[in-house]
N, C-alpha and C positions, 0 to 999 in steps of 0.2 A: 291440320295437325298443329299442336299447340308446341313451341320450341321453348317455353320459357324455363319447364326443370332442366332443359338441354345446359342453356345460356347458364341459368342458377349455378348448376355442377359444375362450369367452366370457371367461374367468375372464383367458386370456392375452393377450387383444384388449383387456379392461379393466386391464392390468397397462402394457401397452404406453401405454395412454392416459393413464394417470395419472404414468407414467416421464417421457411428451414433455410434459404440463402443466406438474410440476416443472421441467424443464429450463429452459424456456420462460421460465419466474417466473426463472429464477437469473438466465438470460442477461440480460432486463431488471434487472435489482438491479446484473447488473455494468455494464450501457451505462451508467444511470444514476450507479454510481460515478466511473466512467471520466469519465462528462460534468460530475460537481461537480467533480474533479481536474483538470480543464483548465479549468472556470470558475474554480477557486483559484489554478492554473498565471497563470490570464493576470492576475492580478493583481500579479504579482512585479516587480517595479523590478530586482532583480538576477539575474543567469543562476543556472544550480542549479553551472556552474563554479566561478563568483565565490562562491560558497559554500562549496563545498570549498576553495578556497585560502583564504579567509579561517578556515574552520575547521583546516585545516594549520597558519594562523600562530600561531592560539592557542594553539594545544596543543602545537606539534612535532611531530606523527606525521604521519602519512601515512595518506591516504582509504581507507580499505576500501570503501564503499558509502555512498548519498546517493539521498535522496528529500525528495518533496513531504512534510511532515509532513500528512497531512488528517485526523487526530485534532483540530486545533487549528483554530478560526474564524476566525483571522488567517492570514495568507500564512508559513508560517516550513519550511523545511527543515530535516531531520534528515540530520547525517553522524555514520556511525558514523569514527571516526579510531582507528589501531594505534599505542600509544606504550608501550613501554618491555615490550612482551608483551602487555598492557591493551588491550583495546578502552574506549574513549569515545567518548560521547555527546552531540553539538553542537547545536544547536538554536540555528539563524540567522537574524533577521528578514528577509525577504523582502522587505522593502521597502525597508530602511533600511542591509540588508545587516549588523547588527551583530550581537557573541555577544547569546545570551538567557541561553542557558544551557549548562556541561559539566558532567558526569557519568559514571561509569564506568558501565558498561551491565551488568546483575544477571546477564548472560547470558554475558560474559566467564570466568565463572571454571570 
């Protein structure tokens, strides 16, 4: 009797299984990102709006994109701002709504 489709189905049953575990761990790692992001979210005194305009004013350009900074333990968003062909780099406190920080972004050029 030949065992090898036996072994084959096993070897593929144990592939599938260990595919759906991973998964599984990912999905949790991202619920759990997702849920510090909106514990950091609810922390904000100012809209992620109020953000970009006040990063508009600083710099003169105009918003390309804008998020929660979650690299950072305080409340602060990142907008990136388009001025002059340059992408910049805004980093707003969240609370207080004020610049932290600009910089050109190493990813611009």
């Amino acid at each position: 009797m030949n065992n090898k489709p036996h072994k084959t189905l096993i070897a593929i049953f144990a592939m599938v299984i260990m595919t759906t575990t991973v998964n599984l761990a990912r999905a949790d790692e991202s619920k759990g990102g997702e849920a510090g992001k909106l514990q950091l979210f609810s922390q904000a005194q100012i809209s992620l709006s109020e953000a970009i305009k006040t990063a508009e004013q600083k710099t003169g350009g105009k918003a390309l994109e804008a998020e929660l900074d979650d690299d950072s333990n305080a409340v602060q968003f990142e907008v990136e701002i388009v001025k002059d062909g340059r992408i910049h780099e805004v980093k707003v406190d969240g609370k207080t709504g004020t610049v932290l920080k600009v910089s050109l972004d190493d990813d611009s050029d």
